[in-house]
N, CA, C and O atoms as a Tinker XYZ file with bonds, in Angstrom:
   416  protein
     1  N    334.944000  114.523000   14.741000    73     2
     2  CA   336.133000  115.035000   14.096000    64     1     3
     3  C    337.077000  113.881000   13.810000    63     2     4     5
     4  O    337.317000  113.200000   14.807000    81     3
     5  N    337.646000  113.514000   12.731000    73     3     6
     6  CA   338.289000  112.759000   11.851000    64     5     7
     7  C    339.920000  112.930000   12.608000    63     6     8     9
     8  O    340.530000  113.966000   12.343000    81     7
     9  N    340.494000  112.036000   13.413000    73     7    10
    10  CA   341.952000  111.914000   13.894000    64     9    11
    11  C    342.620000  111.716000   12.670000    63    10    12    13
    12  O    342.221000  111.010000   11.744000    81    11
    13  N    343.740000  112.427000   12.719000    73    11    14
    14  CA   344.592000  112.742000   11.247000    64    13    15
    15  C    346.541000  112.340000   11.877000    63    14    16    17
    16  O    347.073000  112.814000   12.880000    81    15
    17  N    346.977000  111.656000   11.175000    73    15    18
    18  CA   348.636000  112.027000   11.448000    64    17    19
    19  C    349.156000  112.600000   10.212000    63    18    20    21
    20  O    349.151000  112.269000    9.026000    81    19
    21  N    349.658000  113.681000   10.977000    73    19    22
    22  CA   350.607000  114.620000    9.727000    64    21    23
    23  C    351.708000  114.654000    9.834000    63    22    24    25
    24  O    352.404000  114.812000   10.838000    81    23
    25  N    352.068000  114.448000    8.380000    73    23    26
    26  CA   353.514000  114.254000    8.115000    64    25    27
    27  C    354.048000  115.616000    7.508000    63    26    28    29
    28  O    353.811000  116.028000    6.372000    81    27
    29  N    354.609000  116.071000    8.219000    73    27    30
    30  CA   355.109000  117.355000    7.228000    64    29    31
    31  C    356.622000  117.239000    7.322000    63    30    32    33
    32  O    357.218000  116.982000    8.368000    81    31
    33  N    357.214000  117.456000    6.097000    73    31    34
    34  CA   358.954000  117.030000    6.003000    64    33    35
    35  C    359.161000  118.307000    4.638000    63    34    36    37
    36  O    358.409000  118.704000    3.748000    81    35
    37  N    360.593000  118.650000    5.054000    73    35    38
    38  CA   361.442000  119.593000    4.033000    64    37    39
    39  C    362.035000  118.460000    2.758000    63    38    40    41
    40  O    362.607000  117.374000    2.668000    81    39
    41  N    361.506000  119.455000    1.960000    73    39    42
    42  CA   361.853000  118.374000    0.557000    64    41    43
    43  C    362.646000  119.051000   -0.154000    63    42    44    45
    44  O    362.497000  120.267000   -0.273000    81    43
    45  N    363.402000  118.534000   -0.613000    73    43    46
    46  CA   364.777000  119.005000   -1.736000    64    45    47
    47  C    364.020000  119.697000   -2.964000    63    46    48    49
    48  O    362.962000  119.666000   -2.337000    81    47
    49  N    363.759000  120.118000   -3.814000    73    47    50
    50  CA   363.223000  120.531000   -5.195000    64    49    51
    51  C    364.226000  121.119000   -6.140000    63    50    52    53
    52  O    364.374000  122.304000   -6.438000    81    51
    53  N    364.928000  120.002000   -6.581000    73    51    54
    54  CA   366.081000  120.589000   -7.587000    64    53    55
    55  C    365.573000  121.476000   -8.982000    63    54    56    57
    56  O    365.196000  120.763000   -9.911000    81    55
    57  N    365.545000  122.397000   -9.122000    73    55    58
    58  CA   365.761000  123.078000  -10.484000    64    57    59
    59  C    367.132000  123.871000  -10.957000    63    58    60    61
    60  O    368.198000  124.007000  -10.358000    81    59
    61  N    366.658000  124.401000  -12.413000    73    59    62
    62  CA   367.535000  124.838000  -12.890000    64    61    63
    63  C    368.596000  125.578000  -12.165000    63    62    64    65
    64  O    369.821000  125.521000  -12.267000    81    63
    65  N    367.444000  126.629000  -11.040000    73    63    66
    66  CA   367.982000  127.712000  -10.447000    64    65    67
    67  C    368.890000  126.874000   -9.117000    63    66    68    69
    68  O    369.591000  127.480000   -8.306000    81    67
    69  N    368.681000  125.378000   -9.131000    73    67    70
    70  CA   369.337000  124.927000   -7.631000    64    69    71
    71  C    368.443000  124.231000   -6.863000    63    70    72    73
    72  O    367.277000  124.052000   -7.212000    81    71
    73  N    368.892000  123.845000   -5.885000    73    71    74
    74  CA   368.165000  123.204000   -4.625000    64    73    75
    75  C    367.150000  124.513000   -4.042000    63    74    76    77
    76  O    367.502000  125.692000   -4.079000    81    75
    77  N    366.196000  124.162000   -3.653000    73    75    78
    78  CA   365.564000  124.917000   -3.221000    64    77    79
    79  C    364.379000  124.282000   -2.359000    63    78    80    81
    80  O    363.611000  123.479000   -2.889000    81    79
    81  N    364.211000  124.747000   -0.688000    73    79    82
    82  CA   363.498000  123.728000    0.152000    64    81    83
    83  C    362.148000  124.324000   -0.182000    63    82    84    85
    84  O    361.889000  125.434000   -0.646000    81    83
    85  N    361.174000  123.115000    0.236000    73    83    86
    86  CA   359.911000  122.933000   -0.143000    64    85    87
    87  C    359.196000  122.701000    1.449000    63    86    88    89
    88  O    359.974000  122.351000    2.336000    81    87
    89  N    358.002000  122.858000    1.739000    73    87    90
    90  CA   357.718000  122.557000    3.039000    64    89    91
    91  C    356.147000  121.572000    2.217000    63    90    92    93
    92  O    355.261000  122.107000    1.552000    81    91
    93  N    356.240000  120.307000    2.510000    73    91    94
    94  CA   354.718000  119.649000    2.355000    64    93    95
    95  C    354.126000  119.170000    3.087000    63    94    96    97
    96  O    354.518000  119.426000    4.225000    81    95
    97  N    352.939000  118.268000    3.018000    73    95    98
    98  CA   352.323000  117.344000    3.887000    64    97    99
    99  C    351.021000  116.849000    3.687000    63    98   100   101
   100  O    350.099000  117.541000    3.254000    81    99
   101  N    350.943000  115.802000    3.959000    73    99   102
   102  CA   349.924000  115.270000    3.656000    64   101   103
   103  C    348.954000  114.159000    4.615000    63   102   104   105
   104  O    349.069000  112.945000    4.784000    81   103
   105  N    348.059000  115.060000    5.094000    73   103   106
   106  CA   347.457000  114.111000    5.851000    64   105   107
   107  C    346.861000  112.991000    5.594000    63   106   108   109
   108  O    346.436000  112.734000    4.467000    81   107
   109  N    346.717000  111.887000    6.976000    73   107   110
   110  CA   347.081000  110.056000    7.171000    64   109   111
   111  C    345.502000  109.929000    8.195000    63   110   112   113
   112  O    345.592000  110.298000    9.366000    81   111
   113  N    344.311000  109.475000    7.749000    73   111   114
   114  CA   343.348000  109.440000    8.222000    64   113   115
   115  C    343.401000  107.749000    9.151000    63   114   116   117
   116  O    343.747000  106.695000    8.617000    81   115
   117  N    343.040000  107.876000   10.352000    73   115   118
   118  CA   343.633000  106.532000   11.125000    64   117   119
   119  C    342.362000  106.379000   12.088000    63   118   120   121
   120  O    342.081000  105.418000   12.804000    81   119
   121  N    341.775000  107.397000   11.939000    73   119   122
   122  CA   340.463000  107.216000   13.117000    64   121   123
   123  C    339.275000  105.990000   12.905000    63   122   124   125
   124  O    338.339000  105.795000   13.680000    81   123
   125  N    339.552000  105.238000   11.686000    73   123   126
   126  CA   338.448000  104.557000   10.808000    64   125   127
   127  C    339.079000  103.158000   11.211000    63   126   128   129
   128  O    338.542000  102.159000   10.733000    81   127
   129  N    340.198000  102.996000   12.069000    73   127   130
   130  CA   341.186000  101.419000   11.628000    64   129   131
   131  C    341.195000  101.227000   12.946000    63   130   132   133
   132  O    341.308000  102.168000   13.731000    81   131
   133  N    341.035000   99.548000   13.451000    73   131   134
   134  CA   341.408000   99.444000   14.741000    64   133   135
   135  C    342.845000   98.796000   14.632000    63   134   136   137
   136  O    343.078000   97.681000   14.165000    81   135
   137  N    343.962000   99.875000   15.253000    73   135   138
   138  CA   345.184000   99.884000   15.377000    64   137   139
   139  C    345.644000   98.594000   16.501000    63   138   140   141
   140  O    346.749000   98.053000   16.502000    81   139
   141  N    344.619000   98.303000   17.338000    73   139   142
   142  CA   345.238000   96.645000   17.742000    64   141   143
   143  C    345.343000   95.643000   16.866000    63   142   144   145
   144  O    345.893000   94.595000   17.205000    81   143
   145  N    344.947000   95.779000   15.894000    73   143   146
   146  CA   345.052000   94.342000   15.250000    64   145   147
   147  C    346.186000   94.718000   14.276000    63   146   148   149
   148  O    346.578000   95.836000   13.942000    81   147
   149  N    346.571000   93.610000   13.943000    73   147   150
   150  CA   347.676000   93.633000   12.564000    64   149   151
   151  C    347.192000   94.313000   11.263000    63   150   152   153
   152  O    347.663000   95.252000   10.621000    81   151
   153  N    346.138000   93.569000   11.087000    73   151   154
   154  CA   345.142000   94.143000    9.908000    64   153   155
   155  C    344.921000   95.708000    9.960000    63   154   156   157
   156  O    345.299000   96.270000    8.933000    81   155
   157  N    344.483000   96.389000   10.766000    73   155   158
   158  CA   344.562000   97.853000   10.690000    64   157   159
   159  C    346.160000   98.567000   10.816000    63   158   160   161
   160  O    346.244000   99.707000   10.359000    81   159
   161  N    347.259000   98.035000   11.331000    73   159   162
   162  CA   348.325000   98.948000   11.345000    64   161   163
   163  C    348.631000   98.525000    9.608000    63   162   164   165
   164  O    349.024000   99.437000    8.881000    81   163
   165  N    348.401000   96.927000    8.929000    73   163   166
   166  CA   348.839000   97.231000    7.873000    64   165   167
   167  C    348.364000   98.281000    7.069000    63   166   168   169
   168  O    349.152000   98.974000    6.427000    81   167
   169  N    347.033000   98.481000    7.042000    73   167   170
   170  CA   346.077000   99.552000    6.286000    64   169   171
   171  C    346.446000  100.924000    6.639000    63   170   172   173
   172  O    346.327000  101.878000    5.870000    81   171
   173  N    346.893000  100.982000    7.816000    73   171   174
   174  CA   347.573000  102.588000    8.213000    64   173   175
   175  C    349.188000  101.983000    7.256000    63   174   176   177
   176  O    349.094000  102.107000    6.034000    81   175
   177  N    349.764000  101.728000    7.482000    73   175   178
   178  CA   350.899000  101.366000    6.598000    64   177   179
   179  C    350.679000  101.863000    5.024000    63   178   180   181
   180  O    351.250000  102.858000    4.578000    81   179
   181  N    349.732000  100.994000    4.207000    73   179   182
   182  CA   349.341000  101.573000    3.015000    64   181   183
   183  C    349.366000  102.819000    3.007000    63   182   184   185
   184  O    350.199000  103.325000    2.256000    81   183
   185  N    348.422000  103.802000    3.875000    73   183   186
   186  CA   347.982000  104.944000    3.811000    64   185   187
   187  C    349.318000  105.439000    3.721000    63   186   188   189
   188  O    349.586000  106.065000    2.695000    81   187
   189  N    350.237000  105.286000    4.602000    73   187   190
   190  CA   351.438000  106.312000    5.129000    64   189   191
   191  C    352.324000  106.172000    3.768000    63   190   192   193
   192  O    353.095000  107.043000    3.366000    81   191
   193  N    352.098000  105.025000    3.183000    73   191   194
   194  CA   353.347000  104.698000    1.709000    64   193   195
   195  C    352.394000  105.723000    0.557000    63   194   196   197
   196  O    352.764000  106.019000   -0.579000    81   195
   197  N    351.464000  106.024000    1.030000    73   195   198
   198  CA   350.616000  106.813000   -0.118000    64   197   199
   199  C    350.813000  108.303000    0.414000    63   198   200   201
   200  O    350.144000  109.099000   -0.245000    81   199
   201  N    351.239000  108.635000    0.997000    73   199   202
   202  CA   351.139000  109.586000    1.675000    64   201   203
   203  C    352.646000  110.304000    1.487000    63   202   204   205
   204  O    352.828000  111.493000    1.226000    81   203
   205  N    353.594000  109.364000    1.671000    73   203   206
   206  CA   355.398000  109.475000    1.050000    64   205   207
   207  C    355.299000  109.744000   -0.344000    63   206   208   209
   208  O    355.892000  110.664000   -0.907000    81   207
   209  N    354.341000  108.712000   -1.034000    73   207   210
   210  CA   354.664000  109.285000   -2.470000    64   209   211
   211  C    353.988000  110.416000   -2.902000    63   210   212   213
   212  O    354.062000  110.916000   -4.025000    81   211
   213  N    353.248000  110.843000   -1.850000    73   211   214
   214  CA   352.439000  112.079000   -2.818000    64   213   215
   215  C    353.708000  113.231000   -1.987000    63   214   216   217
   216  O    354.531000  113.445000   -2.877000    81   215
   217  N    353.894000  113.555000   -1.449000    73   215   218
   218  CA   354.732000  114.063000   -1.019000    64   217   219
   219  C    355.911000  114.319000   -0.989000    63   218   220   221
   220  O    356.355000  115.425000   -0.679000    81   219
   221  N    356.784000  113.055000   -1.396000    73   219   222
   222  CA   357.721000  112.727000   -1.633000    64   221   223
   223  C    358.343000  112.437000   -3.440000    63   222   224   225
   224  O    359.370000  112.648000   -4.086000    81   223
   225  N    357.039000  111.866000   -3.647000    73   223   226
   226  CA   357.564000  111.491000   -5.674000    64   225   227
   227  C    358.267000  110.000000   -5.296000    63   226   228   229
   228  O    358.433000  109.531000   -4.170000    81   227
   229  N    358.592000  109.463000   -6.481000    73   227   230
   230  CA   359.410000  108.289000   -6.373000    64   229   231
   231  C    360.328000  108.855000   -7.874000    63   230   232   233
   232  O    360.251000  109.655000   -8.807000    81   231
   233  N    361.335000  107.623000   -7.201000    73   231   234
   234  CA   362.582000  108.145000   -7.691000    64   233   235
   235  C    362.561000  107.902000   -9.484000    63   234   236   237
   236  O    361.883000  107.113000  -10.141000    81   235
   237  N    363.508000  108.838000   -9.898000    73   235   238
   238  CA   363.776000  109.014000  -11.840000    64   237   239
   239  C    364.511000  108.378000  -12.124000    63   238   240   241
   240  O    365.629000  108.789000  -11.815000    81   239
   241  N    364.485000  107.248000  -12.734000    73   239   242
   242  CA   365.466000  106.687000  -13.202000    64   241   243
   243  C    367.143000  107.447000  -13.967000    63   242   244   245
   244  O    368.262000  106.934000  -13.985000    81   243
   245  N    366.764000  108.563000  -14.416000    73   243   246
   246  CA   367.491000  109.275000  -15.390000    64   245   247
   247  C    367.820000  110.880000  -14.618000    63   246   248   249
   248  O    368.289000  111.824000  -15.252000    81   247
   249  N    367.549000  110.922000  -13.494000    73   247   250
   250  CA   368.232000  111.803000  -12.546000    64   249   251
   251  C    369.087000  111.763000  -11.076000    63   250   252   253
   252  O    368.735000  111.730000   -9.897000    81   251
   253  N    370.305000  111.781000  -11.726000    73   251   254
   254  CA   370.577000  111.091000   -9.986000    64   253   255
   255  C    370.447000  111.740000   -8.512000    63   254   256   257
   256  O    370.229000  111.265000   -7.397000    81   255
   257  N    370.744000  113.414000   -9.153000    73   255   258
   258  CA   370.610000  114.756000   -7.808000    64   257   259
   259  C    369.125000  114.302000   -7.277000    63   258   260   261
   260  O    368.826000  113.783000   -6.202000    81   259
   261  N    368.162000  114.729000   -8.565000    73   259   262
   262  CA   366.812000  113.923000   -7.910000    64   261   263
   263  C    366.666000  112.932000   -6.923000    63   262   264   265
   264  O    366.217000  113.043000   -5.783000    81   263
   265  N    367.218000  111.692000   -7.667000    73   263   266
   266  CA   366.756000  110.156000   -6.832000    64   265   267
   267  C    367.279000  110.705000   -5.549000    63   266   268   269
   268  O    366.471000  110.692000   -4.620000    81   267
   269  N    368.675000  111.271000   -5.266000    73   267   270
   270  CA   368.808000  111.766000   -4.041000    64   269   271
   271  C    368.030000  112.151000   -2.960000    63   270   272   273
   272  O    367.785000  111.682000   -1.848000    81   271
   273  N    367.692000  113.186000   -3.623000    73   271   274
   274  CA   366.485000  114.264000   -2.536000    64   273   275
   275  C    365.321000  113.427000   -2.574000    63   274   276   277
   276  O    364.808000  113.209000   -1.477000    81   275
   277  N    364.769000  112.893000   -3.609000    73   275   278
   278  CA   363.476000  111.694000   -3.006000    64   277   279
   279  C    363.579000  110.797000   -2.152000    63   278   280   281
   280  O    362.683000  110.328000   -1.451000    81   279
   281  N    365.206000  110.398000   -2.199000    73   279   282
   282  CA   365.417000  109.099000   -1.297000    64   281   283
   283  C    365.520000  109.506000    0.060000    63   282   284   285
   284  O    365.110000  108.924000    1.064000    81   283
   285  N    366.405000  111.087000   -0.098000    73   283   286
   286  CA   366.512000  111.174000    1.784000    64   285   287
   287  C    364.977000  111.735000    2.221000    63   286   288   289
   288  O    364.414000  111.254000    3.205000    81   287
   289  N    364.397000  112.719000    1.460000    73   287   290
   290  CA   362.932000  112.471000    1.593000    64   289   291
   291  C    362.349000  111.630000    2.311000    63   290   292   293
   292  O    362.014000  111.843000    3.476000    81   291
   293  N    362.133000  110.390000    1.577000    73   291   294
   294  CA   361.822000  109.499000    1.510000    64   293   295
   295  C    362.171000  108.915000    3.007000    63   294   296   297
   296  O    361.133000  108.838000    3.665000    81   295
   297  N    363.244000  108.514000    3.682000    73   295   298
   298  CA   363.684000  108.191000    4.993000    64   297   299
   299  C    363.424000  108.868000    5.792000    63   298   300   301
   300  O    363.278000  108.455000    6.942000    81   299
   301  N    363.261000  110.283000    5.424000    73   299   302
   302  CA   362.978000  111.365000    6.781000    64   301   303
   303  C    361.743000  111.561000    7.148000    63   302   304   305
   304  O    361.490000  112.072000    8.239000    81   303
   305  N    360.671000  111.133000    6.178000    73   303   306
   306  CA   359.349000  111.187000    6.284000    64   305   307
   307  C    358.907000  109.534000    6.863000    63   306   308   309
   308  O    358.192000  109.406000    7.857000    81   307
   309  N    359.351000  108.539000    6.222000    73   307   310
   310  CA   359.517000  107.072000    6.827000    64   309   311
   311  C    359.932000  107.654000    8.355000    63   310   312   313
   312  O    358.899000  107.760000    9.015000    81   311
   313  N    361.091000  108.052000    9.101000    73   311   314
   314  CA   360.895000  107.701000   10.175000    64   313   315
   315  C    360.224000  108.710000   11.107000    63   314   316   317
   316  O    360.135000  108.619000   12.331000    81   315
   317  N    359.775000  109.672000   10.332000    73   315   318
   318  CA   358.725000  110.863000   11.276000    64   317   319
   319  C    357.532000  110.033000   11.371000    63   318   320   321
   320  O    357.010000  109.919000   12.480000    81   319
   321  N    356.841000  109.219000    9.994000    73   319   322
   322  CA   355.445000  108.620000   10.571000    64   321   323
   323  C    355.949000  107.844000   11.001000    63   322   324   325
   324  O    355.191000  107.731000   11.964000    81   323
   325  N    357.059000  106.696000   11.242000    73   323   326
   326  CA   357.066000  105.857000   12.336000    64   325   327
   327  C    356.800000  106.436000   13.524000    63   326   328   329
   328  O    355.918000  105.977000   14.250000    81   327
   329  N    357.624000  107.656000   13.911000    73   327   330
   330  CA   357.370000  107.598000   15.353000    64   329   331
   331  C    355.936000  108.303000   15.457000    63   330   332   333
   332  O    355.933000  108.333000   16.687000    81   331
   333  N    355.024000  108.744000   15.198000    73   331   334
   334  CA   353.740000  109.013000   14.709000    64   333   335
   335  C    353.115000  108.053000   14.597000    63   334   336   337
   336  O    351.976000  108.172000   15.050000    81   335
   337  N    353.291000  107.348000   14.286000    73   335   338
   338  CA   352.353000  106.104000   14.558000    64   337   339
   339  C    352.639000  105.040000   15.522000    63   338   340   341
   340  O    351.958000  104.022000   15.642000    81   339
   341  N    353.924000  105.395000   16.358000    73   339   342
   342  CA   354.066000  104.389000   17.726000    64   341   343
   343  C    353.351000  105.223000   18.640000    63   342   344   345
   344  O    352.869000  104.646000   19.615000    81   343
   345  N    353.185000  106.397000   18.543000    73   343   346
   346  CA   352.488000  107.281000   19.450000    64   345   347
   347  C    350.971000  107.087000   19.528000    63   346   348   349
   348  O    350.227000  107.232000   20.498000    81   347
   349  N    350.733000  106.772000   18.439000    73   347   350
   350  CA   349.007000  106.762000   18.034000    64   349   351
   351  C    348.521000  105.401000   18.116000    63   350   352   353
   352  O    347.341000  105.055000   18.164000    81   351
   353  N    349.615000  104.616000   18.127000    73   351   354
   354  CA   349.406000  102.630000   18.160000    64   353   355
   355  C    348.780000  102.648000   20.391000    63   354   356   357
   356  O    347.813000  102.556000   21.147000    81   355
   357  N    350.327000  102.845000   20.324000    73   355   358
   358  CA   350.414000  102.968000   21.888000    64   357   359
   359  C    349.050000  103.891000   22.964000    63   358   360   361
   360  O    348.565000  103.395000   23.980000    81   359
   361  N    348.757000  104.953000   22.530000    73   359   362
   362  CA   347.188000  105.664000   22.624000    64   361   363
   363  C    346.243000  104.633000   22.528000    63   362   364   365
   364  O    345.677000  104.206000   23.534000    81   363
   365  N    346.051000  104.252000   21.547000    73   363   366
   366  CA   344.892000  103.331000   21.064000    64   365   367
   367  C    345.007000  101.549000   21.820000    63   366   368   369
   368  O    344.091000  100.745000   21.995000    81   367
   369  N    346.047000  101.452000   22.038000    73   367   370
   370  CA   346.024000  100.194000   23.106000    64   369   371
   371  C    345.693000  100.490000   24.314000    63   370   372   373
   372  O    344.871000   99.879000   24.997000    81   371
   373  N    346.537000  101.772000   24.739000    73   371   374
   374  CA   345.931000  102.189000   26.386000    64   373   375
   375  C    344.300000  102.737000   26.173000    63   374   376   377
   376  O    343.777000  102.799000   27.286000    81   375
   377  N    343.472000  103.096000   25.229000    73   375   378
   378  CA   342.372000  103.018000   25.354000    64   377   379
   379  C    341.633000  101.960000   25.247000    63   378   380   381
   380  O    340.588000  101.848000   25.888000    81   379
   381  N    342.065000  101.061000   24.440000    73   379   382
   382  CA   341.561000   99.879000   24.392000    64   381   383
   383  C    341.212000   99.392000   26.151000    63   382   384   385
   384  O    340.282000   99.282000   26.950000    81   383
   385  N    342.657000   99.219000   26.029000    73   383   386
   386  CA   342.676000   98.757000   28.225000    64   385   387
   387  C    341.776000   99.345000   28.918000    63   386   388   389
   388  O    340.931000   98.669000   29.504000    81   387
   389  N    341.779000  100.616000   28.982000    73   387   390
   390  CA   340.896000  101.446000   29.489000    64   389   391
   391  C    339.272000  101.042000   29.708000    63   390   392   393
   392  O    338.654000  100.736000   30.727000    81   391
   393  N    338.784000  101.199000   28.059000    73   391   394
   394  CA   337.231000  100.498000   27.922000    64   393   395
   395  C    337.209000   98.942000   28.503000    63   394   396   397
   396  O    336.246000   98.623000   29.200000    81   395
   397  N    338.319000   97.903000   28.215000    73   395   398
   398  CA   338.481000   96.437000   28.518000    64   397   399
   399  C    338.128000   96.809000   30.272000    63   398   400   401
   400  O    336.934000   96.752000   30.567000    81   399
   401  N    339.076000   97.162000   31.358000    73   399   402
   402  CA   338.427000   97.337000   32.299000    64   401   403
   403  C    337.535000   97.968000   32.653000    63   402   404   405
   404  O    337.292000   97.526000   33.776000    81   403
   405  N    336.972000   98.604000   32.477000    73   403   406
   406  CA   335.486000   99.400000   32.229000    64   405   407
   407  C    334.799000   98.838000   32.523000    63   406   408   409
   408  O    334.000000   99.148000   33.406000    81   407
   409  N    334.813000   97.686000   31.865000    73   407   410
   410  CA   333.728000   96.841000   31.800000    64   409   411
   411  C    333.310000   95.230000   32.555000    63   410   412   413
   412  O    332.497000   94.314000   32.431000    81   411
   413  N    334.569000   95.669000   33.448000    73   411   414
   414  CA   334.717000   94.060000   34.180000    64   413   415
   415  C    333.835000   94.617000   35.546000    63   414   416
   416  O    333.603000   93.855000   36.484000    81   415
């Protein structure tokens, strides 16, 4: 089974009729990356910026209520997978340790 971090965040959706909340999310596949090294948190990094914009949109030049709600979007979902991924970094080092003495 494929370890997933999900981001799910309330999104603004301005129309005609008004603001109106949205519930999304989009799952962050991390089970494939070894999260000790630099090289895999950057590649979980990618994933998670791909993961904001599908979810999130990037901002309209020519709407400002919009750019709004994408931008706080945008921060509220930034710091939900942060702490989502200090949780899943920190896991994956104490297993690391784990197997490392294992084996002494």
């Amino acid at each position: 089974m494929k370890a997933i971090v999900r981001m799910t965040i309330v999104v603004l959706a301005i129309s005609a009729a008004g603001a109106q909340a949205r519930q999304a999310s989009s799952p962050v596949a991390y089970k494939d990356l070894d999260l000790s090294s630099g090289h895999g948190r950057a590649i979980l990094k990618g994933r998670i910026n791909q993961a904001i914009d599908q979810v999130c949109g990037r901002p309209i030049s020519y709407d400002p209520p919009v750019n709004n709600a994408i931008a706080r979007c945008r921060r509220e979902t930034e710091r939900q997978a942060r702490d989502d991924v200090n949780k899943v970094v920190a896991r994956s080092s104490q297993q690391f340790d784990e197997r490392l003495a294992g084996k002494r």
